[in-house]
N, C-alpha and C positions, 0 to 999 in steps of 0.2 A: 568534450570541448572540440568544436570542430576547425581546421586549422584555416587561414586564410590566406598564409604565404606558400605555393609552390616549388618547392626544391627541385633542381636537373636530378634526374635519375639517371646511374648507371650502374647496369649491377656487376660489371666487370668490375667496379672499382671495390666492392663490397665480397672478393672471393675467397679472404680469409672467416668471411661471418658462416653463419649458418642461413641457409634460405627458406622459408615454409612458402608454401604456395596454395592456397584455393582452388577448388576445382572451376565449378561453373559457374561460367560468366566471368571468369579470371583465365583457366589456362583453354577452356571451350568456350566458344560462344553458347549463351541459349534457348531452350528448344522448347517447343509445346508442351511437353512431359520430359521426363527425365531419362526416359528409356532410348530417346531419340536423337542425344546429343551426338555432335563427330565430332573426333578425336583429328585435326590436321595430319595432312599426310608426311611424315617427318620428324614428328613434334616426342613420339617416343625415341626417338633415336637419336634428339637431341638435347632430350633430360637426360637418357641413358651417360651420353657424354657428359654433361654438366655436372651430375654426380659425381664420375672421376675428378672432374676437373676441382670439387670442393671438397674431393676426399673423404665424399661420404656425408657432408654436410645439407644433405638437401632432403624434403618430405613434404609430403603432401599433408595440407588439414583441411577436412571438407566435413559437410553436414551431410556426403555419399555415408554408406558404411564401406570400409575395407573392400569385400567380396564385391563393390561396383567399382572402385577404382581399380584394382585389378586386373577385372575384367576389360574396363578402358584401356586400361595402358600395358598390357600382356605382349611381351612375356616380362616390359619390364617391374618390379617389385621393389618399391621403394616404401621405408617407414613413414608408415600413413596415422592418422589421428583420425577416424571415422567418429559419423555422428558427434560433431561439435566436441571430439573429443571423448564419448562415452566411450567408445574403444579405441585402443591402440595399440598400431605393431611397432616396436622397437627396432634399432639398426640390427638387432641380432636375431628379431625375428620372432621375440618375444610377445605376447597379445598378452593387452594389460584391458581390462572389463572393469568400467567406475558399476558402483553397486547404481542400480536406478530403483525409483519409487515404482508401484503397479499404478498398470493406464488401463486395469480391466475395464473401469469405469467412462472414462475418455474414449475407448473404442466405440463401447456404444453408443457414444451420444455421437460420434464423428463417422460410424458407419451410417447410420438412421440418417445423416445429412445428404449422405453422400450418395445412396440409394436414391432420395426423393429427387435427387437434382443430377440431371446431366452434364456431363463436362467437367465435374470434379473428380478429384482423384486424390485419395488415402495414401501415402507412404507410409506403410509398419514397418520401423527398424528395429533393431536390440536400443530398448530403451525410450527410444521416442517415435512421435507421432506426426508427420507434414501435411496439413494439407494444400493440395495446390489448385491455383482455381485461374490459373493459365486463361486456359477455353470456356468461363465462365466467367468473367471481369465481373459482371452485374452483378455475381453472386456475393462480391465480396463482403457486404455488409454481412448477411448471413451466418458467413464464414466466421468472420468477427466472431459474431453473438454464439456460435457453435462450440469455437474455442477457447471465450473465454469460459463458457460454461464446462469445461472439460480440464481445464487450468483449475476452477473451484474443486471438480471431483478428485484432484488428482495433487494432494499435498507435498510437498518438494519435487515438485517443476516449475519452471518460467516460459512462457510464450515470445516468442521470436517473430518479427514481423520480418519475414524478407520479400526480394521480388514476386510479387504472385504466388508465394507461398506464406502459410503460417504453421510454427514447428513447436510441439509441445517436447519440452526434453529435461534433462535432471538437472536440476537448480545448480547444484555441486559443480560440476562441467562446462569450460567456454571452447572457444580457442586460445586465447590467451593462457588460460590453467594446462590447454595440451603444448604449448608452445614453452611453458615453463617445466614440464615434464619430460620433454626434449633436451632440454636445455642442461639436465642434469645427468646427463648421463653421454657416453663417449659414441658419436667423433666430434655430437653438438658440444660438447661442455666446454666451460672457457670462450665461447664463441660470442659476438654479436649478432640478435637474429635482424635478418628482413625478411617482413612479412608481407605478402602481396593477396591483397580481395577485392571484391568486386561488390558485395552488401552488407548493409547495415548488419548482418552475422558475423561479420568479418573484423568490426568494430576491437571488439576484444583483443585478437589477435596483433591489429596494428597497434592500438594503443599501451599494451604490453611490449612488444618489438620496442617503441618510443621510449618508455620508460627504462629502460635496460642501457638507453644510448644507441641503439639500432637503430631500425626505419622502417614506417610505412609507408606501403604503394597504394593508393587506390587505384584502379581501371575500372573507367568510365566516369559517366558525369554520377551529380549528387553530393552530399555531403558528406565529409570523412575527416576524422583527425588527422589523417593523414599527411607526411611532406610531401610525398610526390605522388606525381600522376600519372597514370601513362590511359591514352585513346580509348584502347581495346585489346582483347584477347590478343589481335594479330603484332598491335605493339609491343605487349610480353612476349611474344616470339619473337621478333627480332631479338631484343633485349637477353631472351635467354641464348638464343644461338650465336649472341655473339660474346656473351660472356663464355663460353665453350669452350668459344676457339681463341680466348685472350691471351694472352702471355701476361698481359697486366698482373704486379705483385703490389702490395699495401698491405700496411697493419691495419687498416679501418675497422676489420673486425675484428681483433683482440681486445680483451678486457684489459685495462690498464694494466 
């Protein structure tokens, strides 16, 4: 259900919750490929603070795997939900691996595209499969017709349509199911989460925050369950840095 009234967002006021955040196109702008996104200059060093500031209540859930969010945001390390969730590191550090279906068959049919066509580009993660067709718009039908044939070969997965990309991955796993597996365990537990994305991948995530009594953000335009909105990537950076450095106290995120 997609929402139609806008809520003010501020996430100062939300720093008893828990926070999850999306990577791209939420806390980066982005980029032709994947490899070429930037990280703002500052923006680790003011999640680094935010974390303090929520006492541990903060994580990244992305459709990256782990070892790329990482790498983005090094040296800081915060519990991430990689690949929609098929992996996850814990606040202690812990890596939790959802079992996935075999995509031996999906590779082939999605490498053979990928070869004959220029300007697309394969992401193999632990577990699933992206293709993205960025630098190739025209191709998208194609792409279509590639992956769902590769969805048939490959029984317990669903197809994801997001920005210029389409993600084959384990039926089992959303962001919403990583966001509830957060949720159970400490310094999230007890918490209200908000959850902030940027594409219809993202869906899951908000719409689970919402049902809890939380909240969804969307950034940018489109359609979202979401209550609130915010511009762009650089809106969420306000947004977080000035939740940081709030003094602002509320119950909004406790569970009755």
């Amino acid at each position: 259900m997609m929402s139609t009234e806008v809520e003010k967002f501020d996430l100062a006021e939300w720093l008893d919750g828990a926070v999850f955040l999306d990577f791209d196109g939420t806390l980066v702008d982005l980029a032709e490929t994947p490899d070429t996104v930037m990280v703002a200059p500052g923006l680790v060093q003011v999640l680094a603070t935010l974390r303090e500031r929520l006492q541990g209540r903060l994580a990244i859930v992305s459709g990256r795997p782990i070892a790329q969010i990482d790498a983005m945001l090094a040296p800081l390390k915060l519990p991430v939900a990689g690949v929609h969730g098929a992996e996850r590191r814990d606040y202690n550090g812990q890596l939790h691996i959802a079992k996935a279906p075999s995509l031996d068959a999906a590779q082939l049919i999605l490498r053979a595209l990928v070869l004959a066509h220029d300007g697309l580009l394969l992401e193999e993660k632990r577990g699933a499969l992206a293709l993205h067709y960025r630098l190739a718009p025209g191709l998208r039908v194609q792409c279509e017709q590639a992956m769902e044939a590769a969805l048939i070969a490959s029984p317990g997965t669903v197809l994801l349509h997001g920005k210029m990309v389409l993600e084959l991955k384990p039926a089992t796993v959303n962001k919403g199911s990583a966001v509830a597996e957060f949720l159970q365990e400490e310094p999230f537990k007890n918490c209200l989460p908000v959850f902030v994305g940027d594409d219809t991948t993202d869906e899951a995530g908000i719409a689970y925050a919402q049902q809890l009594g939380g909240v969804g953000v969307k950034v940018g335009a489109g359609p979202s369950a979401a209550r609130c909105r915010l511009d762009s990537p650089q809106a969420l950076h306000v947004q977080l840095a000035h939740a940081a450095q709030s003094n602002h106290s509320t119950s909004t995120g406790d569970t009755p």
